[in-house]
Residue frames as a rotation matrix with the C-alpha (Angstrom) as fourth column:
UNK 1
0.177 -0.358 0.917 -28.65
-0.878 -0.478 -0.017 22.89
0.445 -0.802 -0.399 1.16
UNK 2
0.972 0.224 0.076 -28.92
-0.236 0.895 0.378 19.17
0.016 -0.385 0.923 1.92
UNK 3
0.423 -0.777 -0.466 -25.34
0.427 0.624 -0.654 18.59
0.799 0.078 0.596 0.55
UNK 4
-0.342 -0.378 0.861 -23.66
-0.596 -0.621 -0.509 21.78
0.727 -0.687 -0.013 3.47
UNK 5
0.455 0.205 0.867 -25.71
-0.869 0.316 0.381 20.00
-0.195 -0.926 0.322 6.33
UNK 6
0.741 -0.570 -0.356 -24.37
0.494 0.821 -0.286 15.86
0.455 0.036 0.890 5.39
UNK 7
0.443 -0.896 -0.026 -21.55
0.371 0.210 -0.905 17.64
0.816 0.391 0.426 5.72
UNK 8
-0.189 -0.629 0.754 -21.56
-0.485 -0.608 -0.629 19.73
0.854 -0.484 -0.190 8.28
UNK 9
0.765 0.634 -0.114 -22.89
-0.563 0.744 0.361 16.89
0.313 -0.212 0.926 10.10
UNK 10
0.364 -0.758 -0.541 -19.81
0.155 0.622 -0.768 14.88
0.918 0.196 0.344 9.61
UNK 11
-0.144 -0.920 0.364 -17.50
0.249 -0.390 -0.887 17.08
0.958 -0.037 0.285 10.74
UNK 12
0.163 0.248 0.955 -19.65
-0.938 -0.261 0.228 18.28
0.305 -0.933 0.190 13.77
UNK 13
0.957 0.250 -0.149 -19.89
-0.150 0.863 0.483 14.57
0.249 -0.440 0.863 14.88
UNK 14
0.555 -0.780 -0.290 -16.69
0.664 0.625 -0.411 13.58
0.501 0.036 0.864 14.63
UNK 15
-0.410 -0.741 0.532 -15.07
-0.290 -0.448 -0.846 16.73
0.865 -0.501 -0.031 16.71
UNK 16
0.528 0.798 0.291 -18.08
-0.724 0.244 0.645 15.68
0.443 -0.551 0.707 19.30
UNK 17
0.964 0.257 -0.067 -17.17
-0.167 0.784 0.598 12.87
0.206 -0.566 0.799 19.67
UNK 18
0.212 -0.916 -0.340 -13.00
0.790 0.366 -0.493 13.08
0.576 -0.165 0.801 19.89
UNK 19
-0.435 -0.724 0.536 -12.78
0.300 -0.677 -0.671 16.16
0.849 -0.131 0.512 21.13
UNK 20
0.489 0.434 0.757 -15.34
-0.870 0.181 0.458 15.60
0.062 -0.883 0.466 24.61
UNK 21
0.839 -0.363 -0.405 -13.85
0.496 0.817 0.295 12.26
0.224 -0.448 0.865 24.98
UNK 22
-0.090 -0.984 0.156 -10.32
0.487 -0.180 -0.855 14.04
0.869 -0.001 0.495 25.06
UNK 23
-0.563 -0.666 0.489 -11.52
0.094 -0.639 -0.763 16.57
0.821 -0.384 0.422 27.70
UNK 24
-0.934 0.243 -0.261 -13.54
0.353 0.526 -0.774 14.48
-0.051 -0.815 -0.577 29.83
UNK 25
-0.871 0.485 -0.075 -16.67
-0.451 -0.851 -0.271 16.82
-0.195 -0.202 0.960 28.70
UNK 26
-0.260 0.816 0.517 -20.47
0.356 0.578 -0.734 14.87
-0.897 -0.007 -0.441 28.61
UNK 27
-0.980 -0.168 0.110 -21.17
0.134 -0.137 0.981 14.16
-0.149 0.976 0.157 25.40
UNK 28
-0.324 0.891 -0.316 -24.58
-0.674 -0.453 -0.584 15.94
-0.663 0.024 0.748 24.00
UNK 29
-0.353 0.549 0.758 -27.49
0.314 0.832 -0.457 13.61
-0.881 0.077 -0.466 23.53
UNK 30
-0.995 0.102 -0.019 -28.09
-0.040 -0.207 0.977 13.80
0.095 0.973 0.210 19.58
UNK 31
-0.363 0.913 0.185 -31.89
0.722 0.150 0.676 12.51
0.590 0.378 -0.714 19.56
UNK 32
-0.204 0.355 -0.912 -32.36
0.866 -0.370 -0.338 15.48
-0.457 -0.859 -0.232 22.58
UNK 33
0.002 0.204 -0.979 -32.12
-0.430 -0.884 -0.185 18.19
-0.903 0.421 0.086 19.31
UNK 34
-0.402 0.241 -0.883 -32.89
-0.864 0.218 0.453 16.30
0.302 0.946 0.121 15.41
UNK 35
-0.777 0.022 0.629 -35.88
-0.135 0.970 -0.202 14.85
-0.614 -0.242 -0.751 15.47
UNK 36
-0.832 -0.101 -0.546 -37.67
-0.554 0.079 0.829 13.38
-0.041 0.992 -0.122 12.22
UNK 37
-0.837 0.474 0.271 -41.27
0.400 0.870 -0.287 12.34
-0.373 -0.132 -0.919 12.70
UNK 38
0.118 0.881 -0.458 -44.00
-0.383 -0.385 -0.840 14.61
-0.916 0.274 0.292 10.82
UNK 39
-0.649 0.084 -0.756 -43.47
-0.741 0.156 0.653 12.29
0.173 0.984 -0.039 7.48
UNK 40
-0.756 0.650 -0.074 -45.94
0.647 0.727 -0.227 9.83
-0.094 -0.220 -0.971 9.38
UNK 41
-0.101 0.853 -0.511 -48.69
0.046 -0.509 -0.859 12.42
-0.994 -0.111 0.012 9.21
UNK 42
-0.316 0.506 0.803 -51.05
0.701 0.694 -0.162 10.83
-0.640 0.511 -0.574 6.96
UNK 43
0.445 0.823 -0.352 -52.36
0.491 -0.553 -0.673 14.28
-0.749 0.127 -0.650 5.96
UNK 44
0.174 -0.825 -0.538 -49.05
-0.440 -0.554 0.706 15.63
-0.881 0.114 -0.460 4.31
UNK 45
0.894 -0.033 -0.447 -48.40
-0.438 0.138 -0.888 15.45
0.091 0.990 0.109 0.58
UNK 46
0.733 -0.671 -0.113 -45.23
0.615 0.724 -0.312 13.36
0.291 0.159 0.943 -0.25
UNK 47
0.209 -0.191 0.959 -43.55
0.134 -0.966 -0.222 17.03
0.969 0.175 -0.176 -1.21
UNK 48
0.640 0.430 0.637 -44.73
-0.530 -0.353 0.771 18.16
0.557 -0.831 0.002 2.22
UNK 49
0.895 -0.315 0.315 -43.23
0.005 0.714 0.700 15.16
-0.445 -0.625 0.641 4.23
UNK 50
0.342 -0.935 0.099 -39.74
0.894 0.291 -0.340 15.26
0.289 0.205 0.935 2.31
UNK 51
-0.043 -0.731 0.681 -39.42
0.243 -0.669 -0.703 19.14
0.969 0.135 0.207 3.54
UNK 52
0.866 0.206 0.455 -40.71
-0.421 -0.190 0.887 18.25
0.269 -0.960 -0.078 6.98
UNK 53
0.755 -0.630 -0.182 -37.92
0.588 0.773 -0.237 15.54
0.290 0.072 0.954 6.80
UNK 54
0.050 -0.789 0.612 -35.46
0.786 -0.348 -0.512 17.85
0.617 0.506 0.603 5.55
UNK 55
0.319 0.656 0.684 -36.53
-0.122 -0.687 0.716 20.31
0.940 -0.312 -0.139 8.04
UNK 56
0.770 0.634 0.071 -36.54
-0.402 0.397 0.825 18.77
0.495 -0.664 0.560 11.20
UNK 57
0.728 -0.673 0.128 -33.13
0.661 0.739 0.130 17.32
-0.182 -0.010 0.983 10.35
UNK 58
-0.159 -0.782 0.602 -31.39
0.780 -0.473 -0.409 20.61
0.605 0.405 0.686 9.24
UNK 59
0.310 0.439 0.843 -32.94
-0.429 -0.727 0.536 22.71
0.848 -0.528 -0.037 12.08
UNK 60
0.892 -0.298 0.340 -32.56
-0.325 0.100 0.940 20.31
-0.314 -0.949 -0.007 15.05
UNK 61
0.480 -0.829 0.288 -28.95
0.877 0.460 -0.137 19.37
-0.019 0.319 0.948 13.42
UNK 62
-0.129 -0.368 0.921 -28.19
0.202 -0.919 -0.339 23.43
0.971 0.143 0.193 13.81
UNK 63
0.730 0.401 0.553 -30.01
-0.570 -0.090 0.817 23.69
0.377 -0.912 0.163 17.30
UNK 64
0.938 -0.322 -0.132 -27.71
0.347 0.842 0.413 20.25
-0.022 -0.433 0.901 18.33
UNK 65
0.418 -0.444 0.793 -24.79
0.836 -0.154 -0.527 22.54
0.356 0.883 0.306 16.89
UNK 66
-0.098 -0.376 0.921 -24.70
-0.117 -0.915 -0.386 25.14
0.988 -0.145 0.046 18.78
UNK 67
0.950 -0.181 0.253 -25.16
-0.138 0.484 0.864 22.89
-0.279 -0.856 0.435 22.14
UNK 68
0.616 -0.786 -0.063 -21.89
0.749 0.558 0.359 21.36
-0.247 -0.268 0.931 21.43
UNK 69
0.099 -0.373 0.922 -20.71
0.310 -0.869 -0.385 25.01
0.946 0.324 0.029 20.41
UNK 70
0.693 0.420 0.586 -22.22
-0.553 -0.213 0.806 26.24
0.463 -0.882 0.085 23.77
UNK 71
0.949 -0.313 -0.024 -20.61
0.260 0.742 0.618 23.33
-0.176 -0.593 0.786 25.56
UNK 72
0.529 -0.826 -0.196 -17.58
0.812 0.559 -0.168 23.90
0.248 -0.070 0.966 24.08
UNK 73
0.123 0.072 0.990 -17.28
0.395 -0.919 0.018 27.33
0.911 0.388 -0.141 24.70
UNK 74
0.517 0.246 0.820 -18.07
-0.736 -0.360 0.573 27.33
0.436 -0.900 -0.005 28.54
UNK 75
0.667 -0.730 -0.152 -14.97
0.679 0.510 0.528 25.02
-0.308 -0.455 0.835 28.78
UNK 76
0.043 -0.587 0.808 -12.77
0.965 -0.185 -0.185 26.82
0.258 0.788 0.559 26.61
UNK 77
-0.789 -0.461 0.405 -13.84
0.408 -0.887 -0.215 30.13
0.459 -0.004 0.889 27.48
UNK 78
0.106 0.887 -0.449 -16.81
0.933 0.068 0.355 30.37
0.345 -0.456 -0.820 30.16
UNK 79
-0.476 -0.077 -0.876 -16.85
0.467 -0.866 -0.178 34.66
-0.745 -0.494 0.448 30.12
UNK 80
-0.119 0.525 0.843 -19.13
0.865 0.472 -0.172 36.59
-0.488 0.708 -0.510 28.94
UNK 81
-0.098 -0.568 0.817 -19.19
0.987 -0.162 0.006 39.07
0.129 0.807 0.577 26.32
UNK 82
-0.716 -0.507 -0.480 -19.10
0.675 -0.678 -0.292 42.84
-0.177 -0.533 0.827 26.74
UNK 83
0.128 0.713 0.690 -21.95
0.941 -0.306 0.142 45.03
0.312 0.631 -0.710 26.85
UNK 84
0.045 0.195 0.980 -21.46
0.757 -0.646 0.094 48.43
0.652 0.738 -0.177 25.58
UNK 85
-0.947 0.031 0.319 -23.67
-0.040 -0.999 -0.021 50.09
0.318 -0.033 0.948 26.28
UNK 86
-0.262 0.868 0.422 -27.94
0.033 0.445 -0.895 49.97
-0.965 -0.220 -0.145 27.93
UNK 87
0.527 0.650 -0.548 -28.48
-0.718 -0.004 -0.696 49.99
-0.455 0.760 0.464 23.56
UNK 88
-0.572 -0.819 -0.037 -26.17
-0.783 0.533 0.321 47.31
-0.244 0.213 -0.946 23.16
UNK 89
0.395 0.914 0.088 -28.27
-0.902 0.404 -0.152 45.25
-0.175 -0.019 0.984 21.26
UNK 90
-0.620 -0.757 -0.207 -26.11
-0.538 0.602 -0.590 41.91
0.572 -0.254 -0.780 21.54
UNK 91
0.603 0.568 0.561 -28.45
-0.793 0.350 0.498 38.88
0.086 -0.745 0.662 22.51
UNK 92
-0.543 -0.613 0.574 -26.28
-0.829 0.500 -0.251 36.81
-0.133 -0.612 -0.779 24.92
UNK 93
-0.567 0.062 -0.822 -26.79
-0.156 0.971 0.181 33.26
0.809 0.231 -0.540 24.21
UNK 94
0.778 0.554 0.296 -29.18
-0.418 0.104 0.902 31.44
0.469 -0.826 0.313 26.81
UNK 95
0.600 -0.566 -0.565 -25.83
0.517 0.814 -0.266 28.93
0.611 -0.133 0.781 27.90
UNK 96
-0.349 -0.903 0.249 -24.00
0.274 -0.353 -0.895 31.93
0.896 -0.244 0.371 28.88
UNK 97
0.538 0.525 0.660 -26.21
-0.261 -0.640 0.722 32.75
0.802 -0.561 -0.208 32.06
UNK 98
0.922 -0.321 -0.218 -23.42
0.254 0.074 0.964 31.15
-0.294 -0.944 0.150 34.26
UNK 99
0.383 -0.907 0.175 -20.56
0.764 0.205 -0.612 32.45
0.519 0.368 0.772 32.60
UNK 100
0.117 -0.164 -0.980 -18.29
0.747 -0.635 0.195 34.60
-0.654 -0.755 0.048 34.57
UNK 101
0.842 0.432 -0.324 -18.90
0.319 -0.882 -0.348 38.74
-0.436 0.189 -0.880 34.07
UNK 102
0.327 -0.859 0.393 -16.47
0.734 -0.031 -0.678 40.12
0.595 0.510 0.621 31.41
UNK 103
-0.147 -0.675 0.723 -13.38
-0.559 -0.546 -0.624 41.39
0.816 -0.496 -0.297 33.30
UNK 104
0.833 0.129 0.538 -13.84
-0.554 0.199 0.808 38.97
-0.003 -0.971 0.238 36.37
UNK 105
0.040 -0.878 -0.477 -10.06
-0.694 0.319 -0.646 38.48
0.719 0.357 -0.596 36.00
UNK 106
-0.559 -0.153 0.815 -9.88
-0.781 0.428 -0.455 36.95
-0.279 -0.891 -0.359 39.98
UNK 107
0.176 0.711 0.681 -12.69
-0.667 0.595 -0.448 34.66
-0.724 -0.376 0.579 38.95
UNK 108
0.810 0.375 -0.451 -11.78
-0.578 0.641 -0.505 33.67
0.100 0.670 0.736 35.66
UNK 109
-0.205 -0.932 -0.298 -8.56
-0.747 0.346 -0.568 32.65
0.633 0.106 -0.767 37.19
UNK 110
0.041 0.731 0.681 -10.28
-0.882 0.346 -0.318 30.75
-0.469 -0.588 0.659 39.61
UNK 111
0.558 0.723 0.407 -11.73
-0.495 0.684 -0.535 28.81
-0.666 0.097 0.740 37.24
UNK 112
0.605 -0.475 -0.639 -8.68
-0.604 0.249 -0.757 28.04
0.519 0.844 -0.136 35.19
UNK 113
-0.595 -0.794 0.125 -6.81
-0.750 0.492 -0.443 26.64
0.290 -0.358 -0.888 37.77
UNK 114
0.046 0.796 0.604 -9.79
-0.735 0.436 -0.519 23.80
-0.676 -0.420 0.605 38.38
UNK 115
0.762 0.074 -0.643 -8.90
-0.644 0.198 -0.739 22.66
0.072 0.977 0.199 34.86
């Protein structure tokens, strides 16, 4: 799985970083979600410390992922998604808790014209 993350890595960086400079959007603080420090623990087998590594780095490198997903999402398209039904089981993202209610046409025009 190591080679899929490098990569998606890349690719995630590089839209990050051209595509929030293009639309003026605050770029998300990498070291705030992949961070890589339980191979210092003395106690951990080599083994151990290369899948905390590997860990740490492919977990907060998904977590960091869906921030700039999130982020890009509540520019692009800040409404949220339809529920059903009360058994709609659909768990809404935490990011979306300020997005406007699906169908708030009046609002979501609102907020396009701010753009």
């Amino acid at each position: 799985m190591i080679i899929p993350i490098v990569i998606l890595d890349v690719f995630l960086e590089v839209y990050h970083q051209v595509a929030f400079r293009l639309y003026n959007l605050e770029r998300i603080k990498r070291s705030d979600h992949i961070r890589i420090d339980r191979q210092r623990l003395k106690y951990l087998t080599f083994l151990e410390k290369t899948w905390c590594t590997y860990c740490g780095y492919a977990n907060g490198l998904l977590e960091y992922a869906g921030t700039i997903a999130g982020e890009t999402e509540r520019y692009w398209c800040g409404v949220k998604h339809k529920i059903n039904n009360k058994n709609d089981t659909f768990i809404e993202p935490s990011y979306q808790k300020d997005f406007l209610e699906y169908g708030d046409e009046e609002g979501y025009k609102k907020l396009t014209r701010k753009k």
